[in-house]
Every structure is written in structure tokens, then in C-alpha cells.
PATORGU-80853 format. One line per field, with one value per residue: residue in three letters; x, y negated, z negated of N, C-alpha, C in turn. Coordinates in pm, whole numbers. Each point is the difference from the previous one (the first is absolute). Example, Ala and Ser with C-alpha at 12.3 -4.5 7.8 and 13.67 -1.06 7.14 Angstrom:
<pts>
code: c(ALA SER) $
n_px: c(1319 -35) $
n_py: c(569 -105) $
n_pz: c(-780 72) $
ca_px: c(-89 82) $
ca_py: c(-119 -119) $
ca_pz: c(0 -6) $
c_px: c(90 -77) $
c_py: c(-120 -109) $
c_pz: c(0 -73) $
</pts>
This chain:
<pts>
code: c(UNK UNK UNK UNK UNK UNK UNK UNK UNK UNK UNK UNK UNK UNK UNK UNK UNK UNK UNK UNK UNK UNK UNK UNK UNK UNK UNK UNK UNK UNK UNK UNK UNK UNK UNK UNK UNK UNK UNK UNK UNK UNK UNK UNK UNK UNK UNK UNK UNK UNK UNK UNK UNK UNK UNK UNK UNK UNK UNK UNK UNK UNK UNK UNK UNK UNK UNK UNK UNK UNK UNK UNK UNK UNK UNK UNK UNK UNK UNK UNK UNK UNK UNK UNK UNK UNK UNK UNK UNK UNK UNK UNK UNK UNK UNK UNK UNK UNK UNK UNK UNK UNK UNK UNK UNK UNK UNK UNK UNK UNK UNK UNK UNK UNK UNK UNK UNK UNK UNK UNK UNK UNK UNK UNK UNK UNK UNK UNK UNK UNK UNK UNK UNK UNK UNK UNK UNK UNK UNK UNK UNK UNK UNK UNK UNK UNK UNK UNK UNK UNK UNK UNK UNK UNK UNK UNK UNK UNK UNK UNK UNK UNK UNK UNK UNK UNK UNK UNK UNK UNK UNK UNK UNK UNK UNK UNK UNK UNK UNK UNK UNK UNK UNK UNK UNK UNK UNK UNK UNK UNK UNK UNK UNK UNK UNK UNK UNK UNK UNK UNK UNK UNK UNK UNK UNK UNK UNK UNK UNK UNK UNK UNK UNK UNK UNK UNK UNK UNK UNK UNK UNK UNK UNK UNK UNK UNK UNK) $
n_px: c(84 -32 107 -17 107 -21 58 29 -48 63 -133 20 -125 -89 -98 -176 90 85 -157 -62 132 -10 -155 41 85 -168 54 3 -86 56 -14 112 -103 49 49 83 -9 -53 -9 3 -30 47 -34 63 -62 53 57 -104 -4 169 -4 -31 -41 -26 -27 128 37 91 127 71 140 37 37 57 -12 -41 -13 -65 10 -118 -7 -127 -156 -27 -67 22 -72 18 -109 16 -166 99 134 -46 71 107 -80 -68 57 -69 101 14 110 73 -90 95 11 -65 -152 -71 -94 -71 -64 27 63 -112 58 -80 5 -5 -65 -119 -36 -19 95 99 -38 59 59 6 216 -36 72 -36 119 9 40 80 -23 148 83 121 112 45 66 -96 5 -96 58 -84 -117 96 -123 19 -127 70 21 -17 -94 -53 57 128 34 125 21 72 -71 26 101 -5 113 72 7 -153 -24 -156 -31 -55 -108 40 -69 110 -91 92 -22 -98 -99 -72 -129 11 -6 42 87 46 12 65 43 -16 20 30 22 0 26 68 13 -11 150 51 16 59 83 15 25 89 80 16 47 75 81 15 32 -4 22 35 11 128 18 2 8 43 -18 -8 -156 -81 -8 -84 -125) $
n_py: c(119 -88 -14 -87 -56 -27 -189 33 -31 60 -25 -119 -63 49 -21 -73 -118 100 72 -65 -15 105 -15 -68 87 105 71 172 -26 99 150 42 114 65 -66 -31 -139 -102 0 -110 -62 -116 -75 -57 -93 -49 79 -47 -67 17 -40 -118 -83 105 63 -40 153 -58 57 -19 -69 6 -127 1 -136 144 20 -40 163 -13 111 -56 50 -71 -98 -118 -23 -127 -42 -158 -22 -141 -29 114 -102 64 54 129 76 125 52 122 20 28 99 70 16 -97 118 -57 5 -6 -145 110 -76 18 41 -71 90 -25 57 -5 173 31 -70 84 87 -86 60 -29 -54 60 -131 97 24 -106 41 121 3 -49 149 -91 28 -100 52 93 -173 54 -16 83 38 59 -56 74 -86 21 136 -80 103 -25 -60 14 72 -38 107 -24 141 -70 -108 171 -38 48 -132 -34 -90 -6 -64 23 -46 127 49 -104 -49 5 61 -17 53 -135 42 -102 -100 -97 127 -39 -155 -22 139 -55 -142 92 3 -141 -53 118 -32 -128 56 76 -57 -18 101 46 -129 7 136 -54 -117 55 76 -100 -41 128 -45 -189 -25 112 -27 -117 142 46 -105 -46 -59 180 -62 -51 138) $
n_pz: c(0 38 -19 -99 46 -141 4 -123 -85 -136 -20 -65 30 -59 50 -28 -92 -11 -30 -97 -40 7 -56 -105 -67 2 -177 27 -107 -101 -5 -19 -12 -108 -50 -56 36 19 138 -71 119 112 100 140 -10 83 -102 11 50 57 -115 -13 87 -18 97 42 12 -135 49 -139 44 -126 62 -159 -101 -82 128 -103 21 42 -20 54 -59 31 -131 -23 74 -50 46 24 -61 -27 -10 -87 -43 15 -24 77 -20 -31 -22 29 -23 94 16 88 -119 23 -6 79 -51 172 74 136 57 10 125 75 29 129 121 -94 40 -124 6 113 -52 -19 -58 -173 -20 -139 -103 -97 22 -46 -171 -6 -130 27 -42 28 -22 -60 0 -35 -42 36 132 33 -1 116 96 103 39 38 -90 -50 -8 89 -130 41 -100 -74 -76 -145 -1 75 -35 -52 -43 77 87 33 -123 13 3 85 -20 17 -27 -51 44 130 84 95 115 -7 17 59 -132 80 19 -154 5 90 -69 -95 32 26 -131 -81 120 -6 -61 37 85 -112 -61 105 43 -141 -38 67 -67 -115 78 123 -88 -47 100 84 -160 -10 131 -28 -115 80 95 -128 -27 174 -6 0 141 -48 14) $
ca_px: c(-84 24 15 -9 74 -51 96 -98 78 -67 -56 61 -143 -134 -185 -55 41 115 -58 -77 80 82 -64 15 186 54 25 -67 11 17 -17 33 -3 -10 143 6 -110 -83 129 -38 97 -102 -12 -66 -106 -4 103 -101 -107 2 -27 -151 -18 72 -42 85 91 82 48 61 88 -7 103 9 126 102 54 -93 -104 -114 -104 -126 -91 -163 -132 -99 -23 -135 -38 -75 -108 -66 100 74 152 91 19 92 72 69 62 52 102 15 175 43 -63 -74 -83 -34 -123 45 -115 10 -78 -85 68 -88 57 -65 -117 -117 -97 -143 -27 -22 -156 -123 35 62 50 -28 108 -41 84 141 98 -18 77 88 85 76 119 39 79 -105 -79 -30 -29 -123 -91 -41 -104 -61 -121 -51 -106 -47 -82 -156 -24 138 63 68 -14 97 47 68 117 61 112 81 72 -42 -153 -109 -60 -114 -86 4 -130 18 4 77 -87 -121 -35 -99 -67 9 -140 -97 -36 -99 -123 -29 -39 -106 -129 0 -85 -116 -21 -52 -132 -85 -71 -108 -146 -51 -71 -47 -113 -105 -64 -119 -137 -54 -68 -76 -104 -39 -61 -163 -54 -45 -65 -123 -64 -81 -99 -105 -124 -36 -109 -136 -12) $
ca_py: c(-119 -132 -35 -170 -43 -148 -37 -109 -54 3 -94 8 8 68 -37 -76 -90 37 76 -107 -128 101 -15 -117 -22 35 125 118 113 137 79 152 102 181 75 16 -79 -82 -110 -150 -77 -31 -13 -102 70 19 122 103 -8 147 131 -13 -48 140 151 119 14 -43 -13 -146 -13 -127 -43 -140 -96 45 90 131 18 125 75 17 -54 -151 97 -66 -126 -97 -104 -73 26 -89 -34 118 17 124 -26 155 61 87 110 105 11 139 97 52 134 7 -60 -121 -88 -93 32 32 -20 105 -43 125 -20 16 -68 73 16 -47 -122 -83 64 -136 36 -98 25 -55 55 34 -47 -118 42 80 15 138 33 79 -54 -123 6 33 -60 -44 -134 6 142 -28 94 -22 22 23 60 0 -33 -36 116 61 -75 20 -16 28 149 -11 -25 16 -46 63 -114 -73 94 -65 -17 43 181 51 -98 -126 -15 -100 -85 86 -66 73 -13 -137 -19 -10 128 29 -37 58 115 -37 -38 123 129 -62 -10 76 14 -84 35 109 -74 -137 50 109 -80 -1 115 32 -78 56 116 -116 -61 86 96 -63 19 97 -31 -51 83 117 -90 -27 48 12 -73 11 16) $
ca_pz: c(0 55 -87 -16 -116 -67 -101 -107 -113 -123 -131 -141 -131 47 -45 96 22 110 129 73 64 105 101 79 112 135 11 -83 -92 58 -91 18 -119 23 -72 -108 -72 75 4 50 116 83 138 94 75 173 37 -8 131 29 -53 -44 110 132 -28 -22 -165 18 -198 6 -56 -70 -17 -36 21 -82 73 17 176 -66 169 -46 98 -60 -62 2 3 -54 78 -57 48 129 102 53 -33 -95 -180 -102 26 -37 54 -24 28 81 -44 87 -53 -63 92 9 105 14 65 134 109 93 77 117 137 127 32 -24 100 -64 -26 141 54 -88 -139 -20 -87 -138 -59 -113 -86 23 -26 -90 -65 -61 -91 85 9 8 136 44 51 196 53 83 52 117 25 87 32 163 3 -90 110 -80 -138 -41 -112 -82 -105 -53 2 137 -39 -101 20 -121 -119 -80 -24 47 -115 97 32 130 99 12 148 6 125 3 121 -8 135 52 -55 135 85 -102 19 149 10 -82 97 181 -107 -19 139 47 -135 43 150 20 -101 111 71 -92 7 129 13 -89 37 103 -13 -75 85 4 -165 50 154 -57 -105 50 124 -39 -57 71 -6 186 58 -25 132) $
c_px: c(87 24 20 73 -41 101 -67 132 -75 -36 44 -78 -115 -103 20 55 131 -16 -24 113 66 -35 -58 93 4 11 -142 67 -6 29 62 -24 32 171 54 -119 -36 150 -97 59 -81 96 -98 -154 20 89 -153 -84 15 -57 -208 -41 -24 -95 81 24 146 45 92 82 -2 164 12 149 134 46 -98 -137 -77 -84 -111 -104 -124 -28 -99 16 -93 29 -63 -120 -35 88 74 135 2 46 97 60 73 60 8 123 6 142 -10 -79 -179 -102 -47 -168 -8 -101 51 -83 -50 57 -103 121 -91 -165 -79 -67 -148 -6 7 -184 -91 3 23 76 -6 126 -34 135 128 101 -8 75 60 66 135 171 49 68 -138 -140 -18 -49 -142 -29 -50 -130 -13 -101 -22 -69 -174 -201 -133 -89 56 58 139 41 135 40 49 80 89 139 109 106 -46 -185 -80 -44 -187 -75 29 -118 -66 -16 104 -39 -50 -50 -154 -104 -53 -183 -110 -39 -127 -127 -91 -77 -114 -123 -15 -55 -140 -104 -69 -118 -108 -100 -97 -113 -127 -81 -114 -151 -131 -86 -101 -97 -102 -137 -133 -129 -71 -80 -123 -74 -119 -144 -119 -59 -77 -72 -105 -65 -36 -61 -154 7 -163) $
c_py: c(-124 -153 -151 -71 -82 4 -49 -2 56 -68 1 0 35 -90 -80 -115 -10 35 -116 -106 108 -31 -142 -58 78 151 55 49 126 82 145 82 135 16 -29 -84 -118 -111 -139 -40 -79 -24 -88 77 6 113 150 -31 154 138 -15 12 66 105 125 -15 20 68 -143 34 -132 -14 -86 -28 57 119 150 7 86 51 -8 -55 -89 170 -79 -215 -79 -143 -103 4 -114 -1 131 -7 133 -64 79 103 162 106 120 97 149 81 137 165 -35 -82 -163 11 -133 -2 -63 -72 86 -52 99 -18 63 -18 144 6 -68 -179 -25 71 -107 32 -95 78 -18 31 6 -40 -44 78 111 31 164 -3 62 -56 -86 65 53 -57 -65 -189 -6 143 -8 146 17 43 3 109 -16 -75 -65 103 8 -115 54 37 -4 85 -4 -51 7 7 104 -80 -43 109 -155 -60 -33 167 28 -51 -148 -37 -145 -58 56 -81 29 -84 -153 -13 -10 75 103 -36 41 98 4 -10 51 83 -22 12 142 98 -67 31 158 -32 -82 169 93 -93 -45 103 -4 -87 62 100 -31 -45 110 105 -84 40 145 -9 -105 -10 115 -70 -26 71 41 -76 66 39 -66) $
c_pz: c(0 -164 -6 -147 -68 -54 -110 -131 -106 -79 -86 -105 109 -61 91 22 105 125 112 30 91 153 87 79 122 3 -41 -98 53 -104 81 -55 85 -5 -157 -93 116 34 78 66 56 116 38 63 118 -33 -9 118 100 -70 -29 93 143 -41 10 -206 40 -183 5 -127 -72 -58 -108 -9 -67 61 19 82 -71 144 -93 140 -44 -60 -35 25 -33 109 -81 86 98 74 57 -36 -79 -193 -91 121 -69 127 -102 18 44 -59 78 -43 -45 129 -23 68 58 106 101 144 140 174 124 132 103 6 -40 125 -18 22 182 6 -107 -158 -75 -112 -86 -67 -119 -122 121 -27 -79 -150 -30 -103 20 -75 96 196 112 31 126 -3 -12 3 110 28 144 68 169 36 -61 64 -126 -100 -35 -143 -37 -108 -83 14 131 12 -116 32 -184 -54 -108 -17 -31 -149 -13 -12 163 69 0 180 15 133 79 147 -27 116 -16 -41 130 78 -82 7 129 21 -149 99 122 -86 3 132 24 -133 21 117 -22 -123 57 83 -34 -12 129 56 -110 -4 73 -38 -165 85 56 -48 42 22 -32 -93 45 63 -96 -144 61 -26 143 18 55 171 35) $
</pts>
């Protein structure tokens, strides 16, 4: 996997008052966890636009000012709610023996039969989350659907991979062709249409034979005529 350096520096005090002039100068706060205890640092925010900002995944090397490098990947981010600026910042730190979850971008390649015959592609999941060692994480889950006709779906149990394992029920659908709502509708009302057309005819017959019972019935009411 495809990796992104941050330079940042270690905090020297923590809470909201530091947080907040950190961040007025420009940097993120930041938080490394998952090795010995929680390491504080921050960094420029334009040194995260590559890594936020994108739909590929990316692990990231964190560089600070005391020479030391940590392999880890985002675990979590906080946004301010109006301006969207970057507030927080945690990572998780990677280690060579030890799995990592991590949520995967979904990659289709080629053209669905189902979609040139009027189909439409549904992508049920973007990205998938796995469980895999740090050297064993994929760029992307590539799928390819060129076979893939009108009905036809995907499921997890179909790209099981012996690097890595799913973190997904096997029958998690990941993308799927399904029949174009309008052709739906189409064949609805050609339904409708032809129900109509034999109700319409069933009826004319029972008029018919309605008028006839009459006719019947007020021919054998007449009184004979007097000779």
C-alpha cells in the first residue's frame, strides 16, 4: 500500500487551551495510539489534504522533529461542523507482526453486459473493511464486472483473498446490475393493458347475454292474444 509522510512536532502540554492556539497557527492536533502509551504531536494542516481528501487508502509515516518515524494509519478524524476545518486527528500505529483493520476502496473495472442491454450499476459498498498485516494491505479491491448481466450481483464470498480476511458477512452484496426502473414501469402498464383488455371483453359478453335473459323473459310474460 501506498504510503504519505507527515512532518509534525511533539506537544509539549495537552487540553483545550493549546489545542486551540495550535490551531490557530495553522497546525492539527494529533494523537498516536497503539504502542507503548498515547504519543501527542501536531502538524500543518495542508500536510493532510493527501491523506483526507482522496478516496484511495494510504498508510502514513509520521515524521517528528526528534528524529523519530512511526508507520501508522487515520483512525479517526473530527471536522469543525461549519467551516469543515480539521480540529483532531488520531492515528494508530502499525507493527509488522500484528494485524491492522482498515477500510478498503471498492475499484470496478470493465463494461457490464447488463448495463450495455439498459441495466443499471448499483454500487452497494464504496469500500470494504479488512483484517490483514501491515505489508498485506491492498491499494484497492479490484472487481471485474464485464461479465456481469442483468440480476447478476457480487458477493464477499467472492473475493476471498488469503492475504487478507473480510470483515463483512459472506453474503454482504458489493455490486449488483439491476433492471432499469422504466423498463419496470413499462412492462407494469403492458400488464395492466392487457387485464383491462380481457375485463373489457368478458364484459361485453355478459351484457350480451343480459339483454337476451330480457327479451327472453318479456316474450313469456305476454298475455295470448284474444282470438
Amino acid at each position: 500500500m501506498k504510503s504519505i509522510t507527515i512532518n509534525g512536532s511533539k506537544r509539549e502540554s495537552v487540553g483545550k487551551s493549546s489545542s486551540k492556539a495550535l490551531r490557530n497557527a495553522g497546525q492539527v492536533p494529533c494523537v498516536l495510539y497503539g504502542g507503548d502509551g498515547p504519543i501527542h504531536f501536531s502538524a500543518p494542516e495542508l500536510a493532510f489534504s493527501k491523506l483526507v481528501y482522496t478516496a484511495n487508502a494510504y498508510t502514513v509515516v509520521i515524521a517528528l522533529s526528534d528524529n523519530e518515524s512511526y508507520s501508522a494509519v487515520l483512525q479517526d478524524i473530527q471536522f469543525h461542523p461549519v467551516s469543515d476545518k480539521i480540529l483532531h486527528v488520531d492515528f494508530y500505529q502499525l507493527f509488522e507482526d500484528k494485524k491492522i483493520a482498515m477500510d478498503i476502496p471498492v475499484r470496478l473495472v470493465g463494461n457490464a453486459i447488463g448495463v450495455k442491454l439498459g441495466g443499471n450499476l448499483q454500487r452497494n459498498k464504496r469500500k470494504l473493511r479488512i483484517k490483514a498485516l501491515p505489508t498485506n494491505l491492498p491499494d484497492y479491491i479490484e472487481i471485474d464486472i464485464s461479465e456481469m448481466n442483468i440480476g447478476n450481483r457480487v458477493y464477499v464470498s467472492e473475493l476471498l483473498n488469503e492475504n487478507y480476511e473480510f470483515l463483512h458477512p459472506d453474503n454482504t452484496v458489493v455490486c449488483q446490475v439491476r433492471r432499469a426502473r422504466a423498463a419496470l414501469v413499462l412492462e407494469t402498464e403492458e400488464g395492466d393493458e392487457e387485464e383491462g383488455e380481457e375485463t373489457s371483453e368478458e364484459g361485453e359478453s355478459t351484457e350480451g347475454v343480459g339483454e337476451a335473459e330480457k327479451k327472453d323473459d318479456s316474450s313469456d310474460g305476454e298475455a295470448p292474444a284474444e282470438s
